[in-house]
C-alpha positions in Angstrom: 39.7 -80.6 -22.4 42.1 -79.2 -20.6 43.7 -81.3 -17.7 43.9 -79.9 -14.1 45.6 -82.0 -11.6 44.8 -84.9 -13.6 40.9 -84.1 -13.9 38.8 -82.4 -16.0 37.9 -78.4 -15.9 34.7 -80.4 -16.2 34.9 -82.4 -13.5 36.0 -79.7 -11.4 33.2 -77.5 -11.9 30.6 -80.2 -11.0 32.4 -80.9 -7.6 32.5 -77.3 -6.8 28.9 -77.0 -7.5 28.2 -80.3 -5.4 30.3 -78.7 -2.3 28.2 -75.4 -2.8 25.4 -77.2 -2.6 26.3 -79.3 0.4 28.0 -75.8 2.3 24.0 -74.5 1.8 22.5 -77.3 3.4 21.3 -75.9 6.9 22.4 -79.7 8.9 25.8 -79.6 7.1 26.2 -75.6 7.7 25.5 -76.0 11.7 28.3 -79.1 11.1 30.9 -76.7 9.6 30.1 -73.7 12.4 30.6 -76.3 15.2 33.8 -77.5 13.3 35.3 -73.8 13.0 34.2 -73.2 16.7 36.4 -76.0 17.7 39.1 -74.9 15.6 39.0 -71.7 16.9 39.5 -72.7 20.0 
């Protein structure tokens, strides 16, 4: 397997599909629009 930064392509991929995941989730999403409201400002 190819190494990136130390971790796997592998591993990688699965913590890109957890943070889709967790970007999709409605309480986390309201979180992240708050978040860029504020750092908008």
């Amino acid at each position: 397997a190819q190494m990136f930064g130390g971790i796997s392509r592998e591993r990688v991929r699965q913590l890109e599909t957890q943070a889709i995941k967790r970007l999709k989730h409605p309480a986390r999403a309201k979180k992240l629009a708050e978040l860029r409201d504020y750092l908008e400002e």
